[in-house]
N, CA and C atoms of all chains as a GROMACS GRO file, in nm:
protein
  591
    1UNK      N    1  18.372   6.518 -12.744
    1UNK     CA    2  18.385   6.519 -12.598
    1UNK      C    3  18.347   6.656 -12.544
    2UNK      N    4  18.289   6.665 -12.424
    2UNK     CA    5  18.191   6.790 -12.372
    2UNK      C    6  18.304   6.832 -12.291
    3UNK      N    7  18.310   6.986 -12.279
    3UNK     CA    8  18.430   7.038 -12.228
    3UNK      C    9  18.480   6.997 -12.076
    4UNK      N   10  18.375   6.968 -12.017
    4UNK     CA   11  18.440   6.894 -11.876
    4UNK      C   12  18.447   6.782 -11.866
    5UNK      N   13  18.488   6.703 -11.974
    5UNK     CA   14  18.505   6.503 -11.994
    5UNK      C   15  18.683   6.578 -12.015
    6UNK      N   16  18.669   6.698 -12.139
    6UNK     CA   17  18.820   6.761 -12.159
    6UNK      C   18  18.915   6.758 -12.075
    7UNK      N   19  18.820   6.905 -11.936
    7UNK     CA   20  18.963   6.952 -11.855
    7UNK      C   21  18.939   6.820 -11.780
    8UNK      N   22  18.893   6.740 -11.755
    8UNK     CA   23  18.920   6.602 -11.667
    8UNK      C   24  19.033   6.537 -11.716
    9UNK      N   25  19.044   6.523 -11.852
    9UNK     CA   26  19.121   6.406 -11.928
    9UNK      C   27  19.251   6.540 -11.919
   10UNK      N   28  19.233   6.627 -11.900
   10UNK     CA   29  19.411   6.738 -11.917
   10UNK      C   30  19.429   6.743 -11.809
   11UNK      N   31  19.350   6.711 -11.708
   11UNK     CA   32  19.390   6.753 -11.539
   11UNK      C   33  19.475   6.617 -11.431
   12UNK      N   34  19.380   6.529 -11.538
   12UNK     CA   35  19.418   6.383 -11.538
   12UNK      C   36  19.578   6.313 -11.555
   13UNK      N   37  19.617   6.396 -11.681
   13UNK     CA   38  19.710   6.354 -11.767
   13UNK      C   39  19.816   6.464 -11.729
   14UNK      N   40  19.820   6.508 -11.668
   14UNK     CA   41  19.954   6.588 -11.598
   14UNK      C   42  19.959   6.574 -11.466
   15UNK      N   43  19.843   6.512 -11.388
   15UNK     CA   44  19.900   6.478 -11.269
   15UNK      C   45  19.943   6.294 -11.268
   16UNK      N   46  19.896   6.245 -11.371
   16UNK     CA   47  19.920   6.074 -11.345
   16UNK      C   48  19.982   6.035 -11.433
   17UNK      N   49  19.999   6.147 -11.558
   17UNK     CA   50  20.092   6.085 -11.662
   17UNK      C   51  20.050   5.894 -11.689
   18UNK      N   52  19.958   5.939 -11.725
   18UNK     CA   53  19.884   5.742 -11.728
   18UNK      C   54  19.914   5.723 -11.893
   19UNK      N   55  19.920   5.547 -11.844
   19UNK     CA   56  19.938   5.468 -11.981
   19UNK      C   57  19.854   5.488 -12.077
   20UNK      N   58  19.742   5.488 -12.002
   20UNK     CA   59  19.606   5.464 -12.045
   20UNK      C   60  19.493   5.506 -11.975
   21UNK      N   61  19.420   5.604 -12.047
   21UNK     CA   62  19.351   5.706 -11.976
   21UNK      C   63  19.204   5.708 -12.044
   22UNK      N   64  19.094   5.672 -12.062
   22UNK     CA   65  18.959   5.660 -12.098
   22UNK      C   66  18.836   5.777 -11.960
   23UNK      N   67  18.802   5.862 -12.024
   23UNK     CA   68  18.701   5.975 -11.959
   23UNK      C   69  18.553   5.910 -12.004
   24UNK      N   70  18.459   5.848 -11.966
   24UNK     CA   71  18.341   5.843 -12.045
   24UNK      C   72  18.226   5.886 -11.945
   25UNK      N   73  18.203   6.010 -12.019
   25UNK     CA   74  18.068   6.070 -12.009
   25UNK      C   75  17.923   6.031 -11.940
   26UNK      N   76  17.926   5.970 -11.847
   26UNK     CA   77  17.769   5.855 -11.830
   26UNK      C   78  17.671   5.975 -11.780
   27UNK      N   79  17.678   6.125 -11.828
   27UNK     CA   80  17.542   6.207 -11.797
   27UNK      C   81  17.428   6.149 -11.823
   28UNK      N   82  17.442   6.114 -11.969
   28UNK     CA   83  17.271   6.094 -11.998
   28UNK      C   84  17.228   6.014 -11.965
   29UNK      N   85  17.292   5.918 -11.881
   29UNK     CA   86  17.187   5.780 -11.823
   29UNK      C   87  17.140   5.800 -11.654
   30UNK      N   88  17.183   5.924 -11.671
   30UNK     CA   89  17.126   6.000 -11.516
   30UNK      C   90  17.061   6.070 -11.556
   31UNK      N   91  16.997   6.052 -11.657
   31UNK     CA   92  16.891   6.214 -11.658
   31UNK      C   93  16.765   6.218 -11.589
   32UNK      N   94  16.701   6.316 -11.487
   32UNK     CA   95  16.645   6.273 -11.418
   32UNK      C   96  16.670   6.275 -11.286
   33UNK      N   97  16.815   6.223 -11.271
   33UNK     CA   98  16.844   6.218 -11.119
   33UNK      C   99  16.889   6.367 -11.085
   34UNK      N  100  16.888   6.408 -10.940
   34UNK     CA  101  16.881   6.552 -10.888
   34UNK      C  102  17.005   6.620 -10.901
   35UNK      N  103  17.096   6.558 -10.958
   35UNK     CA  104  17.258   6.639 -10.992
   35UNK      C  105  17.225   6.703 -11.149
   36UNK      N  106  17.158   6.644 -11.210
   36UNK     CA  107  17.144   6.653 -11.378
   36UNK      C  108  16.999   6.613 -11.427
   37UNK      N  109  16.909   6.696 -11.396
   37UNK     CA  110  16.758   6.707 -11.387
   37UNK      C  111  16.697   6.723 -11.522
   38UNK      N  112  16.782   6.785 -11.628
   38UNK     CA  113  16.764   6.743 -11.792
   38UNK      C  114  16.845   6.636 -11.893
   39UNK      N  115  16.939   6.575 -11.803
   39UNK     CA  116  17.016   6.451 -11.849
   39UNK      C  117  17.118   6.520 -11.980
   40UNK      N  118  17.093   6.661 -11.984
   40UNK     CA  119  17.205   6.704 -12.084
   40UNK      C  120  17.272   6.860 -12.027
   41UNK      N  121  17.357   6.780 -11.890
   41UNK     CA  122  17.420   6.864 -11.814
   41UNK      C  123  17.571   6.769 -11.826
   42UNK      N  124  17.690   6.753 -11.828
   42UNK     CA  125  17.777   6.694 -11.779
   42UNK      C  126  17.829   6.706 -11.606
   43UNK      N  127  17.787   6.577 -11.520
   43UNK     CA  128  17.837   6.565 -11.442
   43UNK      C  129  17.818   6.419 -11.377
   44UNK      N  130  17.772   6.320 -11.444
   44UNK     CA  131  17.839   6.200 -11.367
   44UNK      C  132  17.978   6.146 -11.540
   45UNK      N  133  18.080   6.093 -11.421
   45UNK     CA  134  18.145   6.061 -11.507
   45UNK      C  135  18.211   5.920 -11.497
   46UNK      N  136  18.298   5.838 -11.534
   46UNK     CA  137  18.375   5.737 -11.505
   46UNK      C  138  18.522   5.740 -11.633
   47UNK      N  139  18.601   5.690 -11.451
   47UNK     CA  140  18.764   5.705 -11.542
   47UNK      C  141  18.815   5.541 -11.534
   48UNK      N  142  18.913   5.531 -11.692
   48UNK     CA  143  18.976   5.383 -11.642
   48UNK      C  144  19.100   5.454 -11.678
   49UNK      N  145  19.177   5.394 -11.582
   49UNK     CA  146  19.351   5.490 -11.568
   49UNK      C  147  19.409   5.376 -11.567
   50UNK      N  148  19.527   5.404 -11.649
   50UNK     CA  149  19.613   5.310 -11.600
   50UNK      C  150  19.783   5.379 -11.556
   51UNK      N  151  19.825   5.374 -11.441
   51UNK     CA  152  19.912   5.474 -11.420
   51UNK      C  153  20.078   5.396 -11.343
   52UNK      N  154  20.195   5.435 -11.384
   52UNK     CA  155  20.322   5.382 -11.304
   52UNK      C  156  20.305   5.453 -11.168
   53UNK      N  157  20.232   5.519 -11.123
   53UNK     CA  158  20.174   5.649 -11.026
   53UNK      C  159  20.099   5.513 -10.928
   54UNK      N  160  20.040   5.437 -10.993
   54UNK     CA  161  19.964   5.347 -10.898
   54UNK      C  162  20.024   5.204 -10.829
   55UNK      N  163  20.148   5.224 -10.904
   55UNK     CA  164  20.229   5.107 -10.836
   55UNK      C  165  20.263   5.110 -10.682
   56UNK      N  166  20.250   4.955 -10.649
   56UNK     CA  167  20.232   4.982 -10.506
   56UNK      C  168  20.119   5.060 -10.370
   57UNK      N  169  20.081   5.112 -10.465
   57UNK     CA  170  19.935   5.214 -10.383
   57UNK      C  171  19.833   5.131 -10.370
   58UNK      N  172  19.760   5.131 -10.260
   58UNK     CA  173  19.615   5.074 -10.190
   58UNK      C  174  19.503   5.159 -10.263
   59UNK      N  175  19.425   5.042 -10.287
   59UNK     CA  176  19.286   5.162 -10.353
   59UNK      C  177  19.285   5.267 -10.319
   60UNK      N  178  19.296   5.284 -10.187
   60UNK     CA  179  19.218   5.407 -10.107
   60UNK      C  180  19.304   5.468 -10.203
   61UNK      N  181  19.464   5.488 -10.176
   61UNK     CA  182  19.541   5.629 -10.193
   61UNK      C  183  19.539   5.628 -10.322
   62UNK      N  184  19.499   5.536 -10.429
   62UNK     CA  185  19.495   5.589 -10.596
   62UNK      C  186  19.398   5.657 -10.644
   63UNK      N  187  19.261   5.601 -10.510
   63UNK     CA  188  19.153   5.714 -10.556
   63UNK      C  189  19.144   5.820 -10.496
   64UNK      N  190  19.251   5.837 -10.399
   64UNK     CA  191  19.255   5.973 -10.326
   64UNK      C  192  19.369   6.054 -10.415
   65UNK      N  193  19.463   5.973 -10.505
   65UNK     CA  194  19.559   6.106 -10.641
   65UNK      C  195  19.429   6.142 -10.707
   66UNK      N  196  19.360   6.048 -10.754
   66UNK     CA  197  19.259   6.094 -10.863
   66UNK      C  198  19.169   6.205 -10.800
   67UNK      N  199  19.104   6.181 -10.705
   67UNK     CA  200  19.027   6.267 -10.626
   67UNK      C  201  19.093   6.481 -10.596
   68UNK      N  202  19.242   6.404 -10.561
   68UNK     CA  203  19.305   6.527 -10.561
   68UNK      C  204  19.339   6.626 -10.685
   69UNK      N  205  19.394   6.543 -10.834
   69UNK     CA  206  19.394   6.586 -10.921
   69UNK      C  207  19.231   6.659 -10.976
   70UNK      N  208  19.138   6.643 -10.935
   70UNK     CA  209  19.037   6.668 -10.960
   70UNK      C  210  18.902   6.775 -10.861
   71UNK      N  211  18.963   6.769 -10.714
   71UNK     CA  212  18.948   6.829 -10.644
   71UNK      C  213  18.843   6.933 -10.659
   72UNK      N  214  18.869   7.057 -10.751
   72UNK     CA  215  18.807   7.158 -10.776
   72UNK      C  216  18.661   7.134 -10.840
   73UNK      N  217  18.684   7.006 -10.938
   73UNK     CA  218  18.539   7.008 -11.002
   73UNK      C  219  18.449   6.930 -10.949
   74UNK      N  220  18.516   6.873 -10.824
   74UNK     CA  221  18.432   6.758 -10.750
   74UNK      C  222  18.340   6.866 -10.652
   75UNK      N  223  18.382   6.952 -10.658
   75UNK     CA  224  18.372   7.068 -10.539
   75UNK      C  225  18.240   7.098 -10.628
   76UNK      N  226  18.190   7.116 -10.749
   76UNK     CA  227  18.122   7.199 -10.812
   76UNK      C  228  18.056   7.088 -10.947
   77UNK      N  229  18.086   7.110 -11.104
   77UNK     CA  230  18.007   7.054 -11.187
   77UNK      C  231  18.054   6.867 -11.160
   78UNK      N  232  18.116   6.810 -11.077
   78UNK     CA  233  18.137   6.677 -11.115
   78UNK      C  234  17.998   6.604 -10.982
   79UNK      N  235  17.910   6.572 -11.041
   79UNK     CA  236  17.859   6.527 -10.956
   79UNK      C  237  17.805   6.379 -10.874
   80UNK      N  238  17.925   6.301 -11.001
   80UNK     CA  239  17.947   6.167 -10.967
   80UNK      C  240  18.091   6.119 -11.042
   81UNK      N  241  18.176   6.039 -10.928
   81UNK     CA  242  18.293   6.038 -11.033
   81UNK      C  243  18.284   5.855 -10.995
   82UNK      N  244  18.340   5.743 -11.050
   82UNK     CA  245  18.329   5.584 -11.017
   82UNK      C  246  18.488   5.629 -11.083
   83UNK      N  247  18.582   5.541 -11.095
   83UNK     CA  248  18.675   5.472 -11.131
   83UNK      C  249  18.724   5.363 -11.150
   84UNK      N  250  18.835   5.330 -11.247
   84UNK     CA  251  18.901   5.173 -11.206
   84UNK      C  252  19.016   5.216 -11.227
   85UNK      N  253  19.139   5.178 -11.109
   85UNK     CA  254  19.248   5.240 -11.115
   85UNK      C  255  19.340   5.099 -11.121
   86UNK      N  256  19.434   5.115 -11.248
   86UNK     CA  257  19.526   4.966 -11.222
   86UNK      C  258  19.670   5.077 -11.244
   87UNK      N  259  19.795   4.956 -11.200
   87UNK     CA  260  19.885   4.976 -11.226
   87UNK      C  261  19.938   4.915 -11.362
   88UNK      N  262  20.032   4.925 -11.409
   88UNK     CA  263  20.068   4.853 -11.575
   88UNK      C  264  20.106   4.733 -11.535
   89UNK      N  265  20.149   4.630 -11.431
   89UNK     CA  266  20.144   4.515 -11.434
   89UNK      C  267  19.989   4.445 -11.385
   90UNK      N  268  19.872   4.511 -11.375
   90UNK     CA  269  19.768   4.479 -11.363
   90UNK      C  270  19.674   4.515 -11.486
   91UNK      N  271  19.724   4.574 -11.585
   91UNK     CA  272  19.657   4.586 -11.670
   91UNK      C  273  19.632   4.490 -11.745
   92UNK      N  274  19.160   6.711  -8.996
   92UNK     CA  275  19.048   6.652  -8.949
   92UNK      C  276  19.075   6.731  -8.792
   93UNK      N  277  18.929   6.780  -8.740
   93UNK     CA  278  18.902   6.842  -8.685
   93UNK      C  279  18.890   6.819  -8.483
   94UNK      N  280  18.860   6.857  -8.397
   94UNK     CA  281  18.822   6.796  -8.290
   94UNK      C  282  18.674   6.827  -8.301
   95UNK      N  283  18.575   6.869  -8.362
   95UNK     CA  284  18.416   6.966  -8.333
   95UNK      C  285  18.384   6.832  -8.322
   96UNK      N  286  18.264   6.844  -8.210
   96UNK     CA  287  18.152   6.727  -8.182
   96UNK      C  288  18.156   6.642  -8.255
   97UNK      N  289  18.107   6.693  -8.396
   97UNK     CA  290  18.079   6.543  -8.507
   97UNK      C  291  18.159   6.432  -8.591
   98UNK      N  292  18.295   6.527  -8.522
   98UNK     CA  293  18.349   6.388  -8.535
   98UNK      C  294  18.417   6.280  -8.445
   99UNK      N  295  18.368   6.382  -8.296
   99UNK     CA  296  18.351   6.239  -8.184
   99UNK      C  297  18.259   6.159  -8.199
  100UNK      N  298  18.088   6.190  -8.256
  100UNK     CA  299  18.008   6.140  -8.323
  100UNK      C  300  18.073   5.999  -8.417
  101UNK      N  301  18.110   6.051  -8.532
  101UNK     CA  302  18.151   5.923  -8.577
  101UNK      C  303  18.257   5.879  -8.565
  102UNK      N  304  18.339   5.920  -8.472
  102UNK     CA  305  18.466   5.778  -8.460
  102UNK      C  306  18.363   5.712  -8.306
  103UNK      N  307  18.254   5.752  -8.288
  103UNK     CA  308  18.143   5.671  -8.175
  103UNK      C  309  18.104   5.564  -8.293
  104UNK      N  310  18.039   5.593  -8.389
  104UNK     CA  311  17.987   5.525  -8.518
  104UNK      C  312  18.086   5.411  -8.505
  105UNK      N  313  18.181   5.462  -8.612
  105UNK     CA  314  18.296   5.340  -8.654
  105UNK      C  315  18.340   5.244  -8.556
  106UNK      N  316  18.336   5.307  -8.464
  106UNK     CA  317  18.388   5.211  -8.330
  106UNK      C  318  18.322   5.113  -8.268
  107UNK      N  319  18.183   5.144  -8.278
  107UNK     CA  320  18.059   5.067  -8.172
  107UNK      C  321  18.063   4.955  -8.263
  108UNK      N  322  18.012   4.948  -8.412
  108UNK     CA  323  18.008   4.868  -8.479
  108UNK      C  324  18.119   4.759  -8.511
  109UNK      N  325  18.121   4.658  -8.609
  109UNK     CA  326  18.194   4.616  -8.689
  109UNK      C  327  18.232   4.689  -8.844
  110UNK      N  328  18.073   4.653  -8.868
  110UNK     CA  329  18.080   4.706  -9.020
  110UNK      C  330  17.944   4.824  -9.036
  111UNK      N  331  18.012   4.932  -9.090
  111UNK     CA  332  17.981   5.081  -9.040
  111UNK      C  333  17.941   5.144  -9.179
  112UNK      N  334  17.810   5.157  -9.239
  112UNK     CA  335  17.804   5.200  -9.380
  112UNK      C  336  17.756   5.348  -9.365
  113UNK      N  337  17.787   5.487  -9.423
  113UNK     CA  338  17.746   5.596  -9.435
  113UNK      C  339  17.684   5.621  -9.597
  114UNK      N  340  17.544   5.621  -9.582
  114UNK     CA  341  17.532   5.590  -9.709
  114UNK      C  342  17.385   5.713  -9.748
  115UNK      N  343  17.389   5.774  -9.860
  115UNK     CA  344  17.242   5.825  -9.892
  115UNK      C  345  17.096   5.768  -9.860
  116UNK      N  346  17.026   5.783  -9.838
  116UNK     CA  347  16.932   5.704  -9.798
  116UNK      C  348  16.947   5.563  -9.693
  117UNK      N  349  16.847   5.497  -9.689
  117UNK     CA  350  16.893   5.326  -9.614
  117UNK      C  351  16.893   5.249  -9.683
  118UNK      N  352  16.934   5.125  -9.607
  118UNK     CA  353  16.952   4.995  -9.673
  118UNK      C  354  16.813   4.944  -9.799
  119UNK      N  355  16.699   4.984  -9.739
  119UNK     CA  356  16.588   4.950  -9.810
  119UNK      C  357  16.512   5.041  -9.868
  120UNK      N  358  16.550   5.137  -9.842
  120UNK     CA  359  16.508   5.278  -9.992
  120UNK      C  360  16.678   5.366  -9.981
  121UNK      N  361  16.749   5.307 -10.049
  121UNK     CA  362  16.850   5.369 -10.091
  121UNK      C  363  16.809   5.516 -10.198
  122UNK      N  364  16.900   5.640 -10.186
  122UNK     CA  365  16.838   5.753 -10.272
  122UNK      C  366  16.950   5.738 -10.318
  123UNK      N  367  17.048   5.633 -10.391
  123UNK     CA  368  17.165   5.718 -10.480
  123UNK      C  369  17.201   5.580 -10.557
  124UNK      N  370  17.241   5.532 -10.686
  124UNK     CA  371  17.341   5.422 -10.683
  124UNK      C  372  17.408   5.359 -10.639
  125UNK      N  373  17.500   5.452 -10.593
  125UNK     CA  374  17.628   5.379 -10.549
  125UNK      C  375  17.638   5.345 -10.386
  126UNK      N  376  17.518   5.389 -10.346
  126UNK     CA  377  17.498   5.403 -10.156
  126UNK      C  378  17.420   5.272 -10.191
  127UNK      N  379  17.345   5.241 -10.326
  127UNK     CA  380  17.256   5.131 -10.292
  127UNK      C  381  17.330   4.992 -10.361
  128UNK      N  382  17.427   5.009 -10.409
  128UNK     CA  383  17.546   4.881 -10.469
  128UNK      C  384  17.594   4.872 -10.300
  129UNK      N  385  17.660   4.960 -10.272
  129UNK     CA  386  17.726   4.874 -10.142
  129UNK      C  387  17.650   4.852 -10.050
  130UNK      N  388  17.487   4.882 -10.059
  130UNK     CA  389  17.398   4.817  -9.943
  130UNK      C  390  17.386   4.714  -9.993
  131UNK      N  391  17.400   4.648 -10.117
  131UNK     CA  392  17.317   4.558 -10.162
  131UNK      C  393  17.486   4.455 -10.137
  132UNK      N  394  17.549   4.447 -10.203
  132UNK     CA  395  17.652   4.398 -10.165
  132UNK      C  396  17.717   4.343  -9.996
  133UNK      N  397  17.662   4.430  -9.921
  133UNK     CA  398  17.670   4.401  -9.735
  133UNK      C  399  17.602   4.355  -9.736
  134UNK      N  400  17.439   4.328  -9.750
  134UNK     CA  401  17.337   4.281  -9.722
  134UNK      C  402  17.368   4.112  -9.796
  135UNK      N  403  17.409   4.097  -9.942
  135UNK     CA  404  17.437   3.984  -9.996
  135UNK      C  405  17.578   3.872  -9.869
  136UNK      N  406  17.697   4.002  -9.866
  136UNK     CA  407  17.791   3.922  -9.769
  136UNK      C  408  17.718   3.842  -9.611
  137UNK      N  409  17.601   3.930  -9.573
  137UNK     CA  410  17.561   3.848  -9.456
  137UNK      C  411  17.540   3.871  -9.343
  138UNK      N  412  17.688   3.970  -9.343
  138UNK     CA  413  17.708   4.010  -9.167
  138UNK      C  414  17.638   4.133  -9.145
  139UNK      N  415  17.606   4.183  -9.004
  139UNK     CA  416  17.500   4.278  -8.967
  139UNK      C  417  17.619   4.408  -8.975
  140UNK      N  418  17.546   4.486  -9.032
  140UNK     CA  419  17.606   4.609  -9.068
  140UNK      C  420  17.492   4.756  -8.990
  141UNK      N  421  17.581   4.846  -8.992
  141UNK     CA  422  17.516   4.954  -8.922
  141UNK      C  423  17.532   5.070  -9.024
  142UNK      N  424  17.396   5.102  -9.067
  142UNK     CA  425  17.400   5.276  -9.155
  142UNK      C  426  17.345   5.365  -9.140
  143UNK      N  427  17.414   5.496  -9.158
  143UNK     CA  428  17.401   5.577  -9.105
  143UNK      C  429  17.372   5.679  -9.250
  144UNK      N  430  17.210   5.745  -9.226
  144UNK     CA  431  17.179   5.807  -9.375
  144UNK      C  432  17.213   5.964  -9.368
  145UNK      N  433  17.319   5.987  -9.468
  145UNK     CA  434  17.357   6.114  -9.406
  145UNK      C  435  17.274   6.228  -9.496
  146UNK      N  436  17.164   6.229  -9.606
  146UNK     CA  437  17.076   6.292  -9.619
  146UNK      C  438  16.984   6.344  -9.510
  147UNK      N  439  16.954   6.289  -9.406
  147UNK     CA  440  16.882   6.328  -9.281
  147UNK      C  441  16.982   6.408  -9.177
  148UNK      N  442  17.082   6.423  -9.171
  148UNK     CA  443  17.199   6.481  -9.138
  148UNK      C  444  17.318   6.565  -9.154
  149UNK      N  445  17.270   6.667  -9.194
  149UNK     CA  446  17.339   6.786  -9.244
  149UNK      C  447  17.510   6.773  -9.257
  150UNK      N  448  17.544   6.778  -9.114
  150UNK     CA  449  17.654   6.772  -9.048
  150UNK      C  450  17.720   6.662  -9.046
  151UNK      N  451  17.643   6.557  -9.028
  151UNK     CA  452  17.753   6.439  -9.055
  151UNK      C  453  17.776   6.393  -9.234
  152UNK      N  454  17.664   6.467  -9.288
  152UNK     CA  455  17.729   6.494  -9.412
  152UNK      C  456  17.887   6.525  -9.460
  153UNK      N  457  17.887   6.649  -9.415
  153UNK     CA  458  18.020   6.665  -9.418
  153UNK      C  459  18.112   6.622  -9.345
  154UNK      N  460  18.066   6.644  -9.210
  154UNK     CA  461  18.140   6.575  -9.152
  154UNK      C  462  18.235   6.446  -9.138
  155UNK      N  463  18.158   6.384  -9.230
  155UNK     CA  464  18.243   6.222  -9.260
  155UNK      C  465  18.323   6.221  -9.388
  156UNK      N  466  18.266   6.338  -9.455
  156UNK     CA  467  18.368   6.376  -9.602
  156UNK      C  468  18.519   6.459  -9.532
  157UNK      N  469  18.499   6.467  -9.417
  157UNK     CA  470  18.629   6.578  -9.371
  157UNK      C  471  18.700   6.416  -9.316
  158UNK      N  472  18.624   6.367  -9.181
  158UNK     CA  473  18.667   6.233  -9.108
  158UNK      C  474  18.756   6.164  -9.181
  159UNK      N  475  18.713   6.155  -9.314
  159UNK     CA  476  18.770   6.044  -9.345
  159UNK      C  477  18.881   6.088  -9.470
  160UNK      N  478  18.876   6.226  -9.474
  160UNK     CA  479  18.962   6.274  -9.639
  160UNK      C  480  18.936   6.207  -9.740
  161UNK      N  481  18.722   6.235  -9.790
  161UNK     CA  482  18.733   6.108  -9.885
  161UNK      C  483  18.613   6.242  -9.903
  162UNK      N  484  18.599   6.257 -10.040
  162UNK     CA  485  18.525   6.328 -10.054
  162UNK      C  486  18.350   6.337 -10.115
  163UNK      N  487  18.363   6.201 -10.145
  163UNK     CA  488  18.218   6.081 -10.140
  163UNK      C  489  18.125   6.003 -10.076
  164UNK      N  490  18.046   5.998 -10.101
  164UNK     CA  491  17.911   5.888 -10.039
  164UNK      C  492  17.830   5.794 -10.106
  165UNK      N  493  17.882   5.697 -10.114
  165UNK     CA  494  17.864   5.558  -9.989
  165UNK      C  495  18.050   5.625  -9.893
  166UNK      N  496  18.028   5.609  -9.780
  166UNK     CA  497  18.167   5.551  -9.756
  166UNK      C  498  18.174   5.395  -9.650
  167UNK      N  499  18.257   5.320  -9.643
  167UNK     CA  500  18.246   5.186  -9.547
  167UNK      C  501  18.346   5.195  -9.444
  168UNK      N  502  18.296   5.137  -9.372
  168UNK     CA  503  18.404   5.135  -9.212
  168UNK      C  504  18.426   4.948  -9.195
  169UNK      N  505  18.519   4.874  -9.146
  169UNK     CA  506  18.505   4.782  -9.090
  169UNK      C  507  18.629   4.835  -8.990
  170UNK      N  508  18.538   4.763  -8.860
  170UNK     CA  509  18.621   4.798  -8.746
  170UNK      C  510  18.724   4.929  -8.723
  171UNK      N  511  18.658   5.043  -8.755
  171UNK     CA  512  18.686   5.145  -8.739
  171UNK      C  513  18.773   5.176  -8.878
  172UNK      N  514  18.816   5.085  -8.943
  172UNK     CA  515  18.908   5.159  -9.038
  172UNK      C  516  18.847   5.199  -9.187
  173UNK      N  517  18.850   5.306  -9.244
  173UNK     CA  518  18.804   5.334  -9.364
  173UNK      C  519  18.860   5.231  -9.447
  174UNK      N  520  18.748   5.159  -9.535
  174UNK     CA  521  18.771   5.073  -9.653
  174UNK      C  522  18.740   5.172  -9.764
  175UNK      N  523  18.675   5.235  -9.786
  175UNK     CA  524  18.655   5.315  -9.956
  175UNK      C  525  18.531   5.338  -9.972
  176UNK      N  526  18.514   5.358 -10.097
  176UNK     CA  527  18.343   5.392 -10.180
  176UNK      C  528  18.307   5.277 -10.222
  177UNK      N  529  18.219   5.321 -10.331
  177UNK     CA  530  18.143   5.185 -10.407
  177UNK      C  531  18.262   5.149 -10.465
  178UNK      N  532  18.313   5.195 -10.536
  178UNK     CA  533  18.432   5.152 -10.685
  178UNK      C  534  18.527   5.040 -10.610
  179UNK      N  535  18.570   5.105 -10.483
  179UNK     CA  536  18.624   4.978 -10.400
  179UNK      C  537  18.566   4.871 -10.345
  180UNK      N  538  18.436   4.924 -10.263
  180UNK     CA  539  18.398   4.779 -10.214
  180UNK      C  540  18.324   4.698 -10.326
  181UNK      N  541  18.293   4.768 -10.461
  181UNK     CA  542  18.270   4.664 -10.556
  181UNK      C  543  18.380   4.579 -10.598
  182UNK      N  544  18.512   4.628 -10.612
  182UNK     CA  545  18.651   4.553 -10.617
  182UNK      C  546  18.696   4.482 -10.543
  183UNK      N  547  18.665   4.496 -10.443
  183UNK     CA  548  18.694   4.411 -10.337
  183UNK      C  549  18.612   4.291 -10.318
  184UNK      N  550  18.465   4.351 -10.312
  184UNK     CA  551  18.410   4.184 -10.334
  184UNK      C  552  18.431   4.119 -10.447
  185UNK      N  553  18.449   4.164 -10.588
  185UNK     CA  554  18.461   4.058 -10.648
  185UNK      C  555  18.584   3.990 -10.644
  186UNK      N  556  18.664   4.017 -10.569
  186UNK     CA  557  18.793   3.939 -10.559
  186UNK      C  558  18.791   3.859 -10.474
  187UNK      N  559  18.673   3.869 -10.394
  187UNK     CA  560  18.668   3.822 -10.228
  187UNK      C  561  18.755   3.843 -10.082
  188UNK      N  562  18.797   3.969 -10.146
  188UNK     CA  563  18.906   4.043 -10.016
  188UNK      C  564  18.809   4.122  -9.894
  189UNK      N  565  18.676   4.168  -9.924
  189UNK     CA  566  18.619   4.227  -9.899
  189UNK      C  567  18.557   4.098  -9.789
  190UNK      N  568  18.501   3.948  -9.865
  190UNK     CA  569  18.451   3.862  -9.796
  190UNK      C  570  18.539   3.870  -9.624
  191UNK      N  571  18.633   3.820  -9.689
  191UNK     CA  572  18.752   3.793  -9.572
  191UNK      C  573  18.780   3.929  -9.474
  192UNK      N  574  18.798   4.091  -9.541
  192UNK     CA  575  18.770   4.156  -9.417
  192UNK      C  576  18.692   4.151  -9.332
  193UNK      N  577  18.560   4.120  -9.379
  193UNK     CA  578  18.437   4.187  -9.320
  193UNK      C  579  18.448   4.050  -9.185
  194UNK      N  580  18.519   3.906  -9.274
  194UNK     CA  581  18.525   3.793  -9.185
  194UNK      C  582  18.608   3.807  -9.023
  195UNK      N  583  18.704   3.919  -9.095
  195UNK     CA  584  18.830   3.906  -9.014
  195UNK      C  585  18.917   3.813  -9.019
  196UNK      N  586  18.934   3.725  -9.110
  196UNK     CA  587  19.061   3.629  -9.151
  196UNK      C  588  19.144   3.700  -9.181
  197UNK      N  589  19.139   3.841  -9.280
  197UNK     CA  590  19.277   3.872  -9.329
  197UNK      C  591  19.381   3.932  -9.245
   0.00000   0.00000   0.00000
């Protein structure tokens, strides 16, 4: 795992304390596109969370914890983030 | 969220319309993925939608990343209210919750 799939999955995991937490890497199938112009940069990514954090919460506000827990790198190397956010009775 | 011009600008946007897409490029040369899943997805649901390409637009660039406390693009409007990004309105249609907003049944 490339060091910013890392602090994602540690930045992740202390603010959502999730069941189930999967980081996968999808840089290289952007290579090419204008965020990652040699396809061996890390910055598109996708998360599947599964969190007691998401109980009761509307899409919007589970992708706005995730968004917040992450904040800083969205600001800078994250240059695509997708998600799927469940709660543990939707898992 | 601010009072500056641009975002009397788009609560003009969200409002005039029904269904209100802010998206990279347009409907028919989309420049991004995920601006071109939820064009393609509105365009499949039916109803006339209004987008607004915020690559040609500096300011409402950001501007709609502040508007809305969402810090991405695609974003969707129906009837003024923020629905989400792609990740949502792809979730939403396949459940068909998305059908029924855009319908106004729900």
């Amino acid at each position: 795992m490339g060091k910013l799939a890392a602090l994602i999955e540690t930045k992740l995991q202390s603010a959502l304390a999730p069941i189930t937490l999967e980081v996968i890497d999808d840089s290289a199938s952007h290579a090419g596109h204008v965020g990652n112009p040699g396809g061996d940069r890390e910055s598109h990514f996708h998360v599947n969370i599964v969190s007691e954090a998401f109980t009761g919460q509307s899409r919007v506000s589970r992708q706005r914890m995730v968004n917040k827990a992450l904040a800083e790198e969205l600001k800078g190397p994250i240059h695509a983030l997708s998600m799927t956010t469940r709660a543990p009775d939707e898992a | 969220m601010s009072d500056s011009p641009v975002s009397e600008r788009i609560k003009e946007y969200v409002t005039r319309d029904d269904v209100v897409l802010f998206m990279k490029g347009t409907p028919i040369f989309p420049q991004c993925g995920f601006s071109s899943v939820v064009a393609q997805v509105l365009q499949h649901i039916g109803k006339d939608f209004e987008s607004y390409n915020v690559l040609e637009d500096p300011e409402l660039r950001e501007g709609i990343k502040e508007y809305s406390d969402w810090p991405t693009i695609p974003q969707l409007y129906v009837r003024g209210e923020f629905v989400g990004g792609c990740d949502i309105v792809r979730e939403m249609f396949e459940s068909g919750e998305l059908q029924q907003l855009i319908a106004g049944t729900e």
